[in-house]
C-alpha positions as CSV (number, residue, x, y, z in Angstrom):
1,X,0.0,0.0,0.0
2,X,0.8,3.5,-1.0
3,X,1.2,6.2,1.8
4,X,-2.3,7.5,0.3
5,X,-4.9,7.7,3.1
6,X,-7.2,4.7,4.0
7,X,-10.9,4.9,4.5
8,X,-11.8,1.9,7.5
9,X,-15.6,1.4,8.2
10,X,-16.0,-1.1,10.8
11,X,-19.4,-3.1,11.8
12,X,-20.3,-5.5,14.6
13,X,-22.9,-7.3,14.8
14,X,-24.0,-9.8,16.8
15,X,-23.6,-10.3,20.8
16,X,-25.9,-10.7,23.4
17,X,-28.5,-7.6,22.4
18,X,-27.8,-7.9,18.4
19,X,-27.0,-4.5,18.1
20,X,-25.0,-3.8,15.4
21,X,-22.5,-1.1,15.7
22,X,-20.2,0.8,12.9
23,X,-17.2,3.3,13.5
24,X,-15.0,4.9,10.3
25,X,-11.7,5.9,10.7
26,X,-9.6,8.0,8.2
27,X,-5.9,7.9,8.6
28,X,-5.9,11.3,6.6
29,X,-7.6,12.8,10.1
30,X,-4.5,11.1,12.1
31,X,-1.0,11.7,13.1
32,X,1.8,10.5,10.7
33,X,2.6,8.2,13.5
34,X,-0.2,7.1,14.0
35,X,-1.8,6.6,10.5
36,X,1.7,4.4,9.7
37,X,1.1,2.0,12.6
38,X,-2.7,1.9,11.0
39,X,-1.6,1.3,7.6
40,X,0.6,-1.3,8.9
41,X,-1.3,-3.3,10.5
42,X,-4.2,-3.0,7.6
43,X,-0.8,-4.1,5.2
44,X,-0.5,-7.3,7.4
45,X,-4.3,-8.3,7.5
46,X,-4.6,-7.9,4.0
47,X,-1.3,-10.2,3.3
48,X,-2.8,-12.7,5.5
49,X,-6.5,-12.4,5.5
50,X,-8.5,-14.2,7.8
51,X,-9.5,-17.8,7.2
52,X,-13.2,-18.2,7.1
53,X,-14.9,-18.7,10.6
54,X,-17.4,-21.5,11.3
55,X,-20.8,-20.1,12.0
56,X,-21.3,-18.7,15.4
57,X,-23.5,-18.3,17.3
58,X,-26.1,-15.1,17.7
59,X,-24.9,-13.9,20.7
60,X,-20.7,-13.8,19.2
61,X,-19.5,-11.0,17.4
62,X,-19.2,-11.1,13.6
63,X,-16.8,-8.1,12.4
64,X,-16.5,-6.9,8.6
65,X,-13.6,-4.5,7.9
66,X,-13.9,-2.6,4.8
67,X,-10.8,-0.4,3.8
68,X,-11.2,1.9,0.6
69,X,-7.6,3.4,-1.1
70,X,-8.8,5.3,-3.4
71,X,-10.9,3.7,-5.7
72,X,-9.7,0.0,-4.5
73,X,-11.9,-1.8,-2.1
74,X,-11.2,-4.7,0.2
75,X,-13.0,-6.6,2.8
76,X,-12.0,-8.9,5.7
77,X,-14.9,-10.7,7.8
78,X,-13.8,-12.2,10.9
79,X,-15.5,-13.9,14.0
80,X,-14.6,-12.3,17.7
81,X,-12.7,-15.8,18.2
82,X,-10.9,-14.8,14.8
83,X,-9.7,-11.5,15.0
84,X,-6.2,-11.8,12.9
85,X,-3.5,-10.4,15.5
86,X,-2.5,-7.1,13.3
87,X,-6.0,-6.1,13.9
88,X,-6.8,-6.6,17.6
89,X,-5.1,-3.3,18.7
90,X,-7.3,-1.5,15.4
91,X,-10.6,-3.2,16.0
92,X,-10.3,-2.1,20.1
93,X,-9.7,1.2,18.5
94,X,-12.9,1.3,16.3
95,X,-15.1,0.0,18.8
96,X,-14.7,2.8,21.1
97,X,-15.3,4.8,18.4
98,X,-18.6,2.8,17.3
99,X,-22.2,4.1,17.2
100,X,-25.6,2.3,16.4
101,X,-25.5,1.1,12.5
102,X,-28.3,2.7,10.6
């Protein structure tokens, strides 16, 4: 990945209430520092992606990850049991930052 800015929209859903929940995170809006260790860790996910989980059940998280570059598009789903290990420290990140989906 280029040094360009990514576009992250995170959603949860699933858990014990079923609410699902959606943060956005632009490295553009972040320190250099900061956005680096973002785009990292996006790098590493994407290198690797996520194997697919076996269903779970209603009251487990289900995360999707979109990150837009651009004009490119990529997606990672991932169970809570799942969460690749580049993305733990970003996906803690994004759901403080998360609000009711509309």
């Amino acid at each position: 990945m280029s040094d360009d800015g990514l576009r992250l929209t995170l959603r949860r859903t699933g858990g014990l209430a079923g609410l699902a929940m959606e943060a956005e995170l632009d490295t553009a809006a972040l320190e250099p520092g900061d956005a680096a260790q973002v785009r990292a860790a996006v790098e590493r996910a994407l290198a690797q992606p996520p194997a697919a989980t076996p269903g779970t059940g209603a009251d487990r998280y289900q995360y999707n990850l979109i990150v837009r570059r651009g004009a490119d598009r990529h997606e990672l789903t991932f169970g809570e049991a799942a969460v690749p290990e580049a993305l733990a420290p970003l996906v803690r990140r994004l759901e403080g930052l998360a609000r009711p989906a509309p």
